[in-house]
PDB file of N, CA, C and O in Angstrom:
ATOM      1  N   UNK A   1       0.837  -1.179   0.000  1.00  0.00           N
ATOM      2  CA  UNK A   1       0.000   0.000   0.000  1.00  0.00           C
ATOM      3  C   UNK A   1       0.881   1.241   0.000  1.00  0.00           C
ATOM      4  O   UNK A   1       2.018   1.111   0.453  1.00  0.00           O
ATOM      5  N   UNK A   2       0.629   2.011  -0.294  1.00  0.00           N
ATOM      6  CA  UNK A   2       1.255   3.356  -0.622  1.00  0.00           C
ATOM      7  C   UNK A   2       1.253   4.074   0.655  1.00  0.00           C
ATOM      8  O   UNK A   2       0.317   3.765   1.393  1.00  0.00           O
ATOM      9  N   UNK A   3       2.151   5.045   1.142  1.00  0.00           N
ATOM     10  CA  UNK A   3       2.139   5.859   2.042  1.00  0.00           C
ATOM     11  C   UNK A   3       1.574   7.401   2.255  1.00  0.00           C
ATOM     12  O   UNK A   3       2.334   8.329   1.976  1.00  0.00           O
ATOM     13  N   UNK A   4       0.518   7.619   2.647  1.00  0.00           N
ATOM     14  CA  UNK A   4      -0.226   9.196   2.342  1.00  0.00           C
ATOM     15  C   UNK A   4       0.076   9.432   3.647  1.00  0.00           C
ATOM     16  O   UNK A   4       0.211   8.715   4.639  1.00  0.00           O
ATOM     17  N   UNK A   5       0.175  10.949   3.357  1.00  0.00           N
ATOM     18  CA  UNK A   5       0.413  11.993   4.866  1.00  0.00           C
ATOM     19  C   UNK A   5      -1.178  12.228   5.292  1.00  0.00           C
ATOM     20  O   UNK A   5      -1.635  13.330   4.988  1.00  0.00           O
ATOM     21  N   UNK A   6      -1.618  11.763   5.627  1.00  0.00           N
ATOM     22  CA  UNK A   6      -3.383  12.075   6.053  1.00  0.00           C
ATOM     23  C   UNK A   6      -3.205  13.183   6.736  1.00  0.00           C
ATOM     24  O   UNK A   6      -4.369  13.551   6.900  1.00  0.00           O
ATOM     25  N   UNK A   7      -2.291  14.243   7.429  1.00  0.00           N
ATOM     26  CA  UNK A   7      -2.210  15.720   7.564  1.00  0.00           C
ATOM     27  C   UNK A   7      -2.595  16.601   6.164  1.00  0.00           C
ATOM     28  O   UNK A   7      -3.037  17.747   6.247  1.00  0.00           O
ATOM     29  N   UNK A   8      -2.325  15.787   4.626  1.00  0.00           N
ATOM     30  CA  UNK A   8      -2.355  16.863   4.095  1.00  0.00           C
ATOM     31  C   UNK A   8      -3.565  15.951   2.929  1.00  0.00           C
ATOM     32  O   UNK A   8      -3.084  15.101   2.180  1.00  0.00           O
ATOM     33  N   UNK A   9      -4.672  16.156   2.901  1.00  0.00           N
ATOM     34  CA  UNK A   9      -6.155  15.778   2.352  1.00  0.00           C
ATOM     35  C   UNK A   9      -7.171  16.864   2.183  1.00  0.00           C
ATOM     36  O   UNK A   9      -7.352  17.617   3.140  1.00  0.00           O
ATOM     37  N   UNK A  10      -7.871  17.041   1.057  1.00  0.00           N
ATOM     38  CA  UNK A  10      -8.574  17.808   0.108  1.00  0.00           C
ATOM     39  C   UNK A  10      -9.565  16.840  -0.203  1.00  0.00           C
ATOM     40  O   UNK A  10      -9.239  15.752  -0.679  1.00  0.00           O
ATOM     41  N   UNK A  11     -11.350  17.294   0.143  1.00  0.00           N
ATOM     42  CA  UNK A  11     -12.577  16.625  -0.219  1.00  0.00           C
ATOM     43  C   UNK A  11     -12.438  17.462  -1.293  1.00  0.00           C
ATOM     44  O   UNK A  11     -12.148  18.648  -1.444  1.00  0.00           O
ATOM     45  N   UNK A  12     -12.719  16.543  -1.998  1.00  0.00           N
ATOM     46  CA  UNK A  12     -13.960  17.153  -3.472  1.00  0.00           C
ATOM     47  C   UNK A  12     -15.309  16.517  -3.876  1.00  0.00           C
ATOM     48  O   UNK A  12     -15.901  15.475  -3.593  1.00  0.00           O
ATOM     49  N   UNK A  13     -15.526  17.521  -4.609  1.00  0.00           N
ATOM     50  CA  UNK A  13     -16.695  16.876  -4.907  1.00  0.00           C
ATOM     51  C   UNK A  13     -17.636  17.285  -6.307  1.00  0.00           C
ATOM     52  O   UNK A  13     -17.297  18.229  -7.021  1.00  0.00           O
ATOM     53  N   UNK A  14     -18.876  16.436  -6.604  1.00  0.00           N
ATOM     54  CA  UNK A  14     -19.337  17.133  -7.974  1.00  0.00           C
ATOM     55  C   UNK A  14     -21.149  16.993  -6.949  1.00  0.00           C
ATOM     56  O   UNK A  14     -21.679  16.056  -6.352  1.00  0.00           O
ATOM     57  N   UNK A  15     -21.557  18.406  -7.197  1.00  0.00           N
ATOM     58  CA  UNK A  15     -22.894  18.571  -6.404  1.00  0.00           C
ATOM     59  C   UNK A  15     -24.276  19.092  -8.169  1.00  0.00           C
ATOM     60  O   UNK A  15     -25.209  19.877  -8.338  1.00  0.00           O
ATOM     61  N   UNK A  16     -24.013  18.723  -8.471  1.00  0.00           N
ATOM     62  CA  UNK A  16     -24.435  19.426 -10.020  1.00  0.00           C
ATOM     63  C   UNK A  16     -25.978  18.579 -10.199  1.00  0.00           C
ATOM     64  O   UNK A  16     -25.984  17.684  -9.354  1.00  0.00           O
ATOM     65  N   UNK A  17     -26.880  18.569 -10.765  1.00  0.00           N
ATOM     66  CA  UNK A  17     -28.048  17.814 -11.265  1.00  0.00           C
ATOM     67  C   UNK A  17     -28.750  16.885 -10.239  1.00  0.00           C
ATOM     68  O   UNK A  17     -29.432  15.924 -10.596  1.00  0.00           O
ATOM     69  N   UNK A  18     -28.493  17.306  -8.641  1.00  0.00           N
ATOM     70  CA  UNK A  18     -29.162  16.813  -7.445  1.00  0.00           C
ATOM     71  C   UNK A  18     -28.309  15.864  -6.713  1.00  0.00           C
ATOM     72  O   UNK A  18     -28.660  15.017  -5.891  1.00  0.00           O
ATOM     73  N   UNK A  19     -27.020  16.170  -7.186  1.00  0.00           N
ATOM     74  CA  UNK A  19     -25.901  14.517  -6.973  1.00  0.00           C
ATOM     75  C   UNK A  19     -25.181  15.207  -5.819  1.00  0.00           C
ATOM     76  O   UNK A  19     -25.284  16.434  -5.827  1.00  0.00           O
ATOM     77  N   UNK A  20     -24.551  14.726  -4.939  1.00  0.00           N
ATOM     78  CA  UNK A  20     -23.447  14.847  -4.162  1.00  0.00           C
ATOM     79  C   UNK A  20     -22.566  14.237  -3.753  1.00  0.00           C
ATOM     80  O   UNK A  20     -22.508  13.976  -2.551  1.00  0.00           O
ATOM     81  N   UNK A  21     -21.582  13.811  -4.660  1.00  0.00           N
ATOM     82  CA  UNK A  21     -20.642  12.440  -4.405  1.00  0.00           C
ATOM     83  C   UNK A  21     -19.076  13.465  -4.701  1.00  0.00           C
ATOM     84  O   UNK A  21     -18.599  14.172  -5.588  1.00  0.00           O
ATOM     85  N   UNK A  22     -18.778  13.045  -3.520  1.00  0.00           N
ATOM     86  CA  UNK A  22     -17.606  13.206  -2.852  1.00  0.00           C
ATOM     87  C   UNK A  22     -16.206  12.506  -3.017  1.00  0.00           C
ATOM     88  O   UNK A  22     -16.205  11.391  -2.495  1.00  0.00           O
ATOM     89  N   UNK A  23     -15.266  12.785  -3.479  1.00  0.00           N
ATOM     90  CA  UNK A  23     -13.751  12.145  -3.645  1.00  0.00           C
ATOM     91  C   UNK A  23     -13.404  12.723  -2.582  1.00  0.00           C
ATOM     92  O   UNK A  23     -14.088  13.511  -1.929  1.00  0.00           O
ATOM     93  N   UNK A  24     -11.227  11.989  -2.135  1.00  0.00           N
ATOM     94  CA  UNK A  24     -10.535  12.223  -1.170  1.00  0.00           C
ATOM     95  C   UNK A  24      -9.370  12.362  -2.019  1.00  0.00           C
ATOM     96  O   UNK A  24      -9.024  11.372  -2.663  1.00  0.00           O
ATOM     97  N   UNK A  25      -8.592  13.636  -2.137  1.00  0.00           N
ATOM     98  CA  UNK A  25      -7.103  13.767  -2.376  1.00  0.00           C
ATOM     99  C   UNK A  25      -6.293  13.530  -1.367  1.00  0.00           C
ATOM    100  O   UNK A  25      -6.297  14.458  -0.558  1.00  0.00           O
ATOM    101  N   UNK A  26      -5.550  12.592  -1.076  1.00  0.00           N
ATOM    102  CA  UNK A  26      -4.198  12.308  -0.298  1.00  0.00           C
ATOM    103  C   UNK A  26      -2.779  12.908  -0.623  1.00  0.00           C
ATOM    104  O   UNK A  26      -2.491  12.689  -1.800  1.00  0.00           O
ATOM    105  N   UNK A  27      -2.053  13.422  -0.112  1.00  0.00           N
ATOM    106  CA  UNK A  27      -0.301  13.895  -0.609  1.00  0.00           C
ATOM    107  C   UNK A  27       0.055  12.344  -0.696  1.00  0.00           C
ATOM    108  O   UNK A  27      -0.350  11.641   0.229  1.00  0.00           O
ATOM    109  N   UNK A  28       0.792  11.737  -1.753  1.00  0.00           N
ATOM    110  CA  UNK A  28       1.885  10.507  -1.234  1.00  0.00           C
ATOM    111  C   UNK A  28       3.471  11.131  -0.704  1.00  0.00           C
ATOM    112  O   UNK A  28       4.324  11.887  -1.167  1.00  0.00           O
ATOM    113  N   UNK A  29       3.275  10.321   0.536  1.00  0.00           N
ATOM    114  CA  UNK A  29       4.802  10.303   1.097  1.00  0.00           C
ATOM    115  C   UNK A  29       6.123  10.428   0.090  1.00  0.00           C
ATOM    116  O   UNK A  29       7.150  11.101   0.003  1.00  0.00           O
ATOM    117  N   UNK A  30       5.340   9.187  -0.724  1.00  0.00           N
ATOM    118  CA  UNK A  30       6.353   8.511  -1.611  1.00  0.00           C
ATOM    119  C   UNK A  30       7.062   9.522  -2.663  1.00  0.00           C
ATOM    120  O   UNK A  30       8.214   9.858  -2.939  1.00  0.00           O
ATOM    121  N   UNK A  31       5.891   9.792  -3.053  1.00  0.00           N
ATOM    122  CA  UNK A  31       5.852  10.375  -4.842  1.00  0.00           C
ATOM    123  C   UNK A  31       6.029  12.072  -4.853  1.00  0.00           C
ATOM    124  O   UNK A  31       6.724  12.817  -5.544  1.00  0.00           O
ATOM    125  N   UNK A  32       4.841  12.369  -3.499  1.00  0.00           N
ATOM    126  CA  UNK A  32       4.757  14.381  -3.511  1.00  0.00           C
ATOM    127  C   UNK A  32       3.695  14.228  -4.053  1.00  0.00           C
ATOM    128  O   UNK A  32       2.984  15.133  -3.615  1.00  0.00           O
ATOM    129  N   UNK A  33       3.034  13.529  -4.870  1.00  0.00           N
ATOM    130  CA  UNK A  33       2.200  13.890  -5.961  1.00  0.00           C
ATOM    131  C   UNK A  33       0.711  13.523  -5.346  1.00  0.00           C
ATOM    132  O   UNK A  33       0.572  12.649  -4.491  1.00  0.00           O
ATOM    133  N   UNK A  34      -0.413  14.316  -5.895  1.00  0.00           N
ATOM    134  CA  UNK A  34      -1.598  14.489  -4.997  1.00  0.00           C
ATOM    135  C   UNK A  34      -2.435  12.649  -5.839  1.00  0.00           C
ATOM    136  O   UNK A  34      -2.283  12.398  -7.035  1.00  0.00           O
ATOM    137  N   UNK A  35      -3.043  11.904  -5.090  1.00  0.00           N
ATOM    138  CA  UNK A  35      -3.610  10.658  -5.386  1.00  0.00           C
ATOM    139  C   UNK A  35      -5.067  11.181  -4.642  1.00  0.00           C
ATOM    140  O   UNK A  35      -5.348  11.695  -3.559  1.00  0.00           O
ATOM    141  N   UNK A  36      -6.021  10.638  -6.167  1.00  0.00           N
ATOM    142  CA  UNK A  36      -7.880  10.721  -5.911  1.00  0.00           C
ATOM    143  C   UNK A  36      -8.687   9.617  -5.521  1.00  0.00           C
ATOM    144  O   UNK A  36      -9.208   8.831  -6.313  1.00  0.00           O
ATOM    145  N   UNK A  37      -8.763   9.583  -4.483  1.00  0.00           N
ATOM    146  CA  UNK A  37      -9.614   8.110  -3.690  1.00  0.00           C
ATOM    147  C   UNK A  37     -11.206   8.405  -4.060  1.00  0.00           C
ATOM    148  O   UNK A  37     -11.613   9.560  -3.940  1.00  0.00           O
ATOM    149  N   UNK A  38     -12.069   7.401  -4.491  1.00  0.00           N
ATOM    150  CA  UNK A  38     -13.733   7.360  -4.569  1.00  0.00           C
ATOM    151  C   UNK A  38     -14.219   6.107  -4.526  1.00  0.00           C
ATOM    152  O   UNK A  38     -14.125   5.090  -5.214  1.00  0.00           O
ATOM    153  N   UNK A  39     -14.947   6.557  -3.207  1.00  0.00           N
ATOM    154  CA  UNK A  39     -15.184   5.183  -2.672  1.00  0.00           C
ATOM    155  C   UNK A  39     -16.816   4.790  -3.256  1.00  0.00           C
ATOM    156  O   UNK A  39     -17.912   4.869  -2.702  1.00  0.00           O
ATOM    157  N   UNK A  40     -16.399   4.339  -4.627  1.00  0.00           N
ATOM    158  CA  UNK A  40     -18.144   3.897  -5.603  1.00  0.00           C
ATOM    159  C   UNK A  40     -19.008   2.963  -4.430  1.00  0.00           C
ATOM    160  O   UNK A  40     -20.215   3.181  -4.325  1.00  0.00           O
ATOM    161  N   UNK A  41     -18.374   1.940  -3.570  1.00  0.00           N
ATOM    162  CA  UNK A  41     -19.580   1.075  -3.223  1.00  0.00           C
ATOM    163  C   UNK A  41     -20.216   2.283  -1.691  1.00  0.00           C
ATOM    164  O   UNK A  41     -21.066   1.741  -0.985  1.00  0.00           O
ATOM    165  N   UNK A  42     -19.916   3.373  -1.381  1.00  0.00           N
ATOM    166  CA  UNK A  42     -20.601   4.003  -0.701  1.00  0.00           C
ATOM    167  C   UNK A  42     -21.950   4.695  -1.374  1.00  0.00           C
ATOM    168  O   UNK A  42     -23.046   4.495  -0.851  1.00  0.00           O
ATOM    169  N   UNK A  43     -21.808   5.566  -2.627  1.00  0.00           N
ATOM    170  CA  UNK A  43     -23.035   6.084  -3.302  1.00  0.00           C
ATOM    171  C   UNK A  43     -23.713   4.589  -4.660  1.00  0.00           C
ATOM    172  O   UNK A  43     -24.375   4.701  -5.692  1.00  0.00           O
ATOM    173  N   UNK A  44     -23.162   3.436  -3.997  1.00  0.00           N
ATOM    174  CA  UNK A  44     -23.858   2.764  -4.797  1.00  0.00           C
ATOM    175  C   UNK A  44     -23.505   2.723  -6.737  1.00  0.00           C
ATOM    176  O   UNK A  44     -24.248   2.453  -7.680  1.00  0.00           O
ATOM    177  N   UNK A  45     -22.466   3.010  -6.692  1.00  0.00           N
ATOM    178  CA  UNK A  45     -22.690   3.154  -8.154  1.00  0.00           C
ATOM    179  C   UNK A  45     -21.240   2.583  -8.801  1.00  0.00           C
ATOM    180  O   UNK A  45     -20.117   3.014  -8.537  1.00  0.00           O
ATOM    181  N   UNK A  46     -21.528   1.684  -9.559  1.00  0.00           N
ATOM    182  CA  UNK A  46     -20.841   0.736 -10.765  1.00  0.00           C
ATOM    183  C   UNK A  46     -19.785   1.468 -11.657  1.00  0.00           C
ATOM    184  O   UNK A  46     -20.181   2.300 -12.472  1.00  0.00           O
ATOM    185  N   UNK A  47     -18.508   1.196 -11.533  1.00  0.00           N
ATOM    186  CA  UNK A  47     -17.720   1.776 -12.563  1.00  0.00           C
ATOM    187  C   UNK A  47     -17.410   0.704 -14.079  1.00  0.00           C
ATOM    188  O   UNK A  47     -17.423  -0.517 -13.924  1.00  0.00           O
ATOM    189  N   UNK A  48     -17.248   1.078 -14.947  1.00  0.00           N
ATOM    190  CA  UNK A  48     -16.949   0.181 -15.954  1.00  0.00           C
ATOM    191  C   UNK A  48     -15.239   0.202 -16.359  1.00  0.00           C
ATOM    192  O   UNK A  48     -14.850  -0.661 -17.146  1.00  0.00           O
ATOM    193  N   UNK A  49     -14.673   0.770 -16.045  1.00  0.00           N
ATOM    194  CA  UNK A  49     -13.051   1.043 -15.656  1.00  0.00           C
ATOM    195  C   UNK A  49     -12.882  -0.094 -14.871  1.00  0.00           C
ATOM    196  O   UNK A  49     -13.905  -0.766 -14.735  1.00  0.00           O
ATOM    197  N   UNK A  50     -11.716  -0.563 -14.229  1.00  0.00           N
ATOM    198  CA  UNK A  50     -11.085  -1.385 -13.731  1.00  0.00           C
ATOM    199  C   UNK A  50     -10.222  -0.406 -12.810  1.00  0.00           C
ATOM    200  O   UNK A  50      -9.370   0.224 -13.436  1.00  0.00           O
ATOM    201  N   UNK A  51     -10.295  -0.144 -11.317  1.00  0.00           N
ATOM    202  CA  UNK A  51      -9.275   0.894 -10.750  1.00  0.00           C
ATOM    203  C   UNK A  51      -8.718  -0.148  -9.214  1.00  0.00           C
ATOM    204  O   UNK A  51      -9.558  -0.666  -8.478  1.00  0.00           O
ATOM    205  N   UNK A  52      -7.438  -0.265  -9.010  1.00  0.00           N
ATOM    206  CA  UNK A  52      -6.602  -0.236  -7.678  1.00  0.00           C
ATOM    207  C   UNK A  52      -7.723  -0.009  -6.946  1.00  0.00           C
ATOM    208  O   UNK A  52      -8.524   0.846  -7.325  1.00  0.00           O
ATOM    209  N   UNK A  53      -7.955  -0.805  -5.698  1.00  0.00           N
ATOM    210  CA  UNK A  53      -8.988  -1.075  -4.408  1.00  0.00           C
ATOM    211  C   UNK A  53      -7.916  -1.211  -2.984  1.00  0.00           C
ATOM    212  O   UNK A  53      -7.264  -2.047  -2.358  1.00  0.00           O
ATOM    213  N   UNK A  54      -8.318   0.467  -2.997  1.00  0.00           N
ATOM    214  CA  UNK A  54      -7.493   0.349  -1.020  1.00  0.00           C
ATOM    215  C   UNK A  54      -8.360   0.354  -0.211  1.00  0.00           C
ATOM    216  O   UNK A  54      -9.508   0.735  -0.442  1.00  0.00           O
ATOM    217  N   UNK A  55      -7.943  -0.073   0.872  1.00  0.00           N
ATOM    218  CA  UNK A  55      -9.151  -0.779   1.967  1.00  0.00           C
ATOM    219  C   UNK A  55      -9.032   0.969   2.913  1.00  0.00           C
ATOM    220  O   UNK A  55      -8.163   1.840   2.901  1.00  0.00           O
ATOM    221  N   UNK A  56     -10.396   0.842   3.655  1.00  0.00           N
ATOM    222  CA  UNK A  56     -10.893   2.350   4.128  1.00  0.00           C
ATOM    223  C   UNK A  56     -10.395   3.392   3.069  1.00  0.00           C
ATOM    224  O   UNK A  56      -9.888   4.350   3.654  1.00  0.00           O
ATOM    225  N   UNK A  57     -10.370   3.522   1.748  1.00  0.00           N
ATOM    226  CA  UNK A  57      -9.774   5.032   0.976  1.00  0.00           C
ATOM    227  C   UNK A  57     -11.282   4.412  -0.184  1.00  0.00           C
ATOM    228  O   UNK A  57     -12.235   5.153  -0.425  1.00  0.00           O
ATOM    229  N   UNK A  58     -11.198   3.350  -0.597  1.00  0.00           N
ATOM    230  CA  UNK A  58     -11.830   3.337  -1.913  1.00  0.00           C
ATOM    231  C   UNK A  58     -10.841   2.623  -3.146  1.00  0.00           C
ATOM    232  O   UNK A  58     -10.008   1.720  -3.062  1.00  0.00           O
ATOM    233  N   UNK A  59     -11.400   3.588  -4.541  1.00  0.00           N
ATOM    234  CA  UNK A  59     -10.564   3.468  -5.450  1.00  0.00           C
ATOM    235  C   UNK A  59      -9.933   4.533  -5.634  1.00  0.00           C
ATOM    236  O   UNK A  59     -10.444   5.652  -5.594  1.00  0.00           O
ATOM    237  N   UNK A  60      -8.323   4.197  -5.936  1.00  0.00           N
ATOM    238  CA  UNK A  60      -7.642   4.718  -6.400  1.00  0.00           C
ATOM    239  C   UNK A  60      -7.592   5.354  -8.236  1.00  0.00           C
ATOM    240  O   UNK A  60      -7.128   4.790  -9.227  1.00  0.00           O
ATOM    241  N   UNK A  61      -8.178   6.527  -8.124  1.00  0.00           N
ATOM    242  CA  UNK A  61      -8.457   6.661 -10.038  1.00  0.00           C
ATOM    243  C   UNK A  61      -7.327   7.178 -10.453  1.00  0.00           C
ATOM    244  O   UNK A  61      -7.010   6.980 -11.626  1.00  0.00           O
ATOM    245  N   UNK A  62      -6.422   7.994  -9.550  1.00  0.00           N
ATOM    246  CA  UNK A  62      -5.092   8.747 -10.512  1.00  0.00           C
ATOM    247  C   UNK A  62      -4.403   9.689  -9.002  1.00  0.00           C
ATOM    248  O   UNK A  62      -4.982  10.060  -7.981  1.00  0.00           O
ATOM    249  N   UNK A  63      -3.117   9.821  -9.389  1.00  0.00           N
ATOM    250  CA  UNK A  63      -2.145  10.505  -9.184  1.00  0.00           C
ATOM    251  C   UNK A  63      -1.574  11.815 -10.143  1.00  0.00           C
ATOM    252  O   UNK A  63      -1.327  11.652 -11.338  1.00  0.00           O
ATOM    253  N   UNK A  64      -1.429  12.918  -9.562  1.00  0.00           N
ATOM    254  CA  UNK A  64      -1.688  14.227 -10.214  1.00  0.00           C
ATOM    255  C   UNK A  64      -0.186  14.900  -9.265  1.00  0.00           C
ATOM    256  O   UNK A  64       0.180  14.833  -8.092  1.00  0.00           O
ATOM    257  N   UNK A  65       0.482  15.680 -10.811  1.00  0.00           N
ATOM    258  CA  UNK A  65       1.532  16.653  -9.555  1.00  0.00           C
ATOM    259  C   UNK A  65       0.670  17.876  -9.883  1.00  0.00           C
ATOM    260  O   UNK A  65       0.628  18.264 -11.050  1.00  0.00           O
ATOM    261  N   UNK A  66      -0.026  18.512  -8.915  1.00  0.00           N
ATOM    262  CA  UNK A  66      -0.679  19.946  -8.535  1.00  0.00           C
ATOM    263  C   UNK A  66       0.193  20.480  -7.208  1.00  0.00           C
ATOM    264  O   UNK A  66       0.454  19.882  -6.164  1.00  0.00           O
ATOM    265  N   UNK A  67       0.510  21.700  -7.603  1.00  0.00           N
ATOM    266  CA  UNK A  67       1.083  22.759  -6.443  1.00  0.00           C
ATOM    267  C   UNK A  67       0.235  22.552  -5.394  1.00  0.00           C
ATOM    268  O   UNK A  67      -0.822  22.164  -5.892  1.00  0.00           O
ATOM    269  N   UNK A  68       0.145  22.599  -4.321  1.00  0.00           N
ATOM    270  CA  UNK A  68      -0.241  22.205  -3.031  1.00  0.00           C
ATOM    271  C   UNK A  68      -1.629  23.380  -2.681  1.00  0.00           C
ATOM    272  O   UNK A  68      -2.752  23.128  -2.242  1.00  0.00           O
ATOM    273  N   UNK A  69      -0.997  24.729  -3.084  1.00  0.00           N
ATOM    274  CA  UNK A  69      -2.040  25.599  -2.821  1.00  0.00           C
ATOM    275  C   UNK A  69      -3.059  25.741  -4.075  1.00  0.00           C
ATOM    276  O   UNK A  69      -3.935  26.556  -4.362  1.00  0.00           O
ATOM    277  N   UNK A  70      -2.586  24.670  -4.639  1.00  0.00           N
ATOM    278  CA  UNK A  70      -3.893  24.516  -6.275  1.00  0.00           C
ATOM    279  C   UNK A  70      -5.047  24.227  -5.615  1.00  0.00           C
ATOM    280  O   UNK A  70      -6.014  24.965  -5.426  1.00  0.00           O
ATOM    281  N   UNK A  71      -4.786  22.498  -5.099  1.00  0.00           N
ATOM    282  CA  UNK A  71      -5.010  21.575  -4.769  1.00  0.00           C
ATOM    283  C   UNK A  71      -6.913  21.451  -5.013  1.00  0.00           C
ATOM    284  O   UNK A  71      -7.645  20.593  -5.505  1.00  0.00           O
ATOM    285  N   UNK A  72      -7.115  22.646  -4.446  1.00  0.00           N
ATOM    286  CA  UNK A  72      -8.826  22.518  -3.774  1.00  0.00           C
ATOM    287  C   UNK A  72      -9.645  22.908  -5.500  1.00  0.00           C
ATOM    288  O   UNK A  72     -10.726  22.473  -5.898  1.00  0.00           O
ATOM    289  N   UNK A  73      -9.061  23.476  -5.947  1.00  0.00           N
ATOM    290  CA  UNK A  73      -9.557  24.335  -7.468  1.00  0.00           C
ATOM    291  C   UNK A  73      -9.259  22.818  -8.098  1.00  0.00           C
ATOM    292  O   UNK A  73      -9.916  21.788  -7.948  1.00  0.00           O
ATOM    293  N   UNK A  74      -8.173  23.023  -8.772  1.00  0.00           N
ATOM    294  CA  UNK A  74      -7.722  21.797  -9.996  1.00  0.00           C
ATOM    295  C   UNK A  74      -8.198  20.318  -9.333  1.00  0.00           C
ATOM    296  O   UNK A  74      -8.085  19.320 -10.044  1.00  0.00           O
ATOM    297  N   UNK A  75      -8.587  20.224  -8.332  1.00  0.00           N
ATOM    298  CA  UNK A  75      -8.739  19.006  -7.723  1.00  0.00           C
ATOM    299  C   UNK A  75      -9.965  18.664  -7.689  1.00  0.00           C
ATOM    300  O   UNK A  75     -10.227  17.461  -7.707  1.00  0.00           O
ATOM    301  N   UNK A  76     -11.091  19.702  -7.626  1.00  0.00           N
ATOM    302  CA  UNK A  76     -12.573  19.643  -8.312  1.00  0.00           C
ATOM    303  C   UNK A  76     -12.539  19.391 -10.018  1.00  0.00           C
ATOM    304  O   UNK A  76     -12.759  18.511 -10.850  1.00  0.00           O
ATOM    305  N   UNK A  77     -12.241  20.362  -9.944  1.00  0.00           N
ATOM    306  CA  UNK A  77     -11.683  20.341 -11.890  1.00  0.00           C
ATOM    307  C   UNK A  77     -11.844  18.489 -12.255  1.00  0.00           C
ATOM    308  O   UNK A  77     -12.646  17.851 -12.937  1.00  0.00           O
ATOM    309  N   UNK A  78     -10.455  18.039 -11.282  1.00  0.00           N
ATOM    310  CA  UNK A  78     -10.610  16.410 -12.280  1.00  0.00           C
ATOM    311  C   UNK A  78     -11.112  16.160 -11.661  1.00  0.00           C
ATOM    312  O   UNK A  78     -11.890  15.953 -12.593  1.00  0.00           O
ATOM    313  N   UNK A  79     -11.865  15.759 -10.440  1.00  0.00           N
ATOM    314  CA  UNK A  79     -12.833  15.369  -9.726  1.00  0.00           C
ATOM    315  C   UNK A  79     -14.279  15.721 -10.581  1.00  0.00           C
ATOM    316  O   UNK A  79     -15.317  15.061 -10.524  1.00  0.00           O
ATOM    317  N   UNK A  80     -14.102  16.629 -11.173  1.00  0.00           N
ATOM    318  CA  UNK A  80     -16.056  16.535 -12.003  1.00  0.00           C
ATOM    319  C   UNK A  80     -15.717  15.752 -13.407  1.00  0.00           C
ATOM    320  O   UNK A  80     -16.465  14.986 -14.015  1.00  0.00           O
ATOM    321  N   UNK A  81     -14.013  16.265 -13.850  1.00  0.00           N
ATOM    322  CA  UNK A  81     -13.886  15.398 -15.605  1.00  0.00           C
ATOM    323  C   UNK A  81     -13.950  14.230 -14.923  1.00  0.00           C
ATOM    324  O   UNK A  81     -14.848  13.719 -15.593  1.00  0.00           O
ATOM    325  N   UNK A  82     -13.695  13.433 -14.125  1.00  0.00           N
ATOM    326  CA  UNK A  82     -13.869  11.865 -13.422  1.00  0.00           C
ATOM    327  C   UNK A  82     -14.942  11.420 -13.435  1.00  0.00           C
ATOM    328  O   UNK A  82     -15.147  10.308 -13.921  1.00  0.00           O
ATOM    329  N   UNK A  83     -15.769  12.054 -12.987  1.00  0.00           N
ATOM    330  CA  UNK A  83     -17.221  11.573 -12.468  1.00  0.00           C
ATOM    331  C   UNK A  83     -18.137  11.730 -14.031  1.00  0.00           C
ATOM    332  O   UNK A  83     -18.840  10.830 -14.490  1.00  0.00           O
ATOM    333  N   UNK A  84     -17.950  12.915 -14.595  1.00  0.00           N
ATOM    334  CA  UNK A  84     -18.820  13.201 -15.808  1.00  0.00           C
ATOM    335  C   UNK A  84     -17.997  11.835 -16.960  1.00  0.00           C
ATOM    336  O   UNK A  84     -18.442  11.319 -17.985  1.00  0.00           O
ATOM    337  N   UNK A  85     -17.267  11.711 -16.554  1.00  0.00           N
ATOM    338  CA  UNK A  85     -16.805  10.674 -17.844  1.00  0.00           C
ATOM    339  C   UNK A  85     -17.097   9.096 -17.247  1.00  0.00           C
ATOM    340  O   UNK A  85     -16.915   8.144 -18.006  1.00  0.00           O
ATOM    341  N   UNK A  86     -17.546   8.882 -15.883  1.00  0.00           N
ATOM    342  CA  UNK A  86     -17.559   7.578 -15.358  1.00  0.00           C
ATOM    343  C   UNK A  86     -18.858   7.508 -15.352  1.00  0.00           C
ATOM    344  O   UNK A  86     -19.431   6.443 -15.579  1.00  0.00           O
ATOM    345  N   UNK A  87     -19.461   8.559 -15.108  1.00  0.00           N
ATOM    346  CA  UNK A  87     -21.275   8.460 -14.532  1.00  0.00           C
ATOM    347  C   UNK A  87     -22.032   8.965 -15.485  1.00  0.00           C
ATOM    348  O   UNK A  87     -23.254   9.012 -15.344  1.00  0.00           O
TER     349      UNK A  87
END
């Protein structure tokens, strides 16, 4: 399993057409680079992708280098291209 600083985590989310489903950005220890956790079997809903399954985070959909003080902006950003292209 990968090492995240859980000091440094960013919710996102896409609230658009009555929906409210929520992702988790983690820092990796490892890498620096920001990783998007979505945990599908909480809102019930089926991906047709194939994604990495960490236990309490979800799925793992991608790893992103974003400047730290981006984080909350660009991190919705792929957090809605994610969801609008999965859902």
């Amino acid at each position: 399993m990968c090492r995240l600083d859980d000091t440094m985590h960013v919710h996102v989310g896409y609230y658009e057409q009555g929906l409210d489903v929520e992702g988790v950005f983690f820092k990796s220890l490892e890498t620096g680079k920001w990783q998007l956790f979505f945990d599908h079997t909480w809102y019930g809903i089926t991906l047709l992708k194939h994604y990495e399954k960490y236990e309490d985070l979800g799925l793992l959909i991608g790893e992103y280098s974003i400047e730290d003080d981006k984080i909350e902006g660009e991190g919705n950003q792929l957090f809605e291209r994610f969801f609008k292209k999965t859902g």
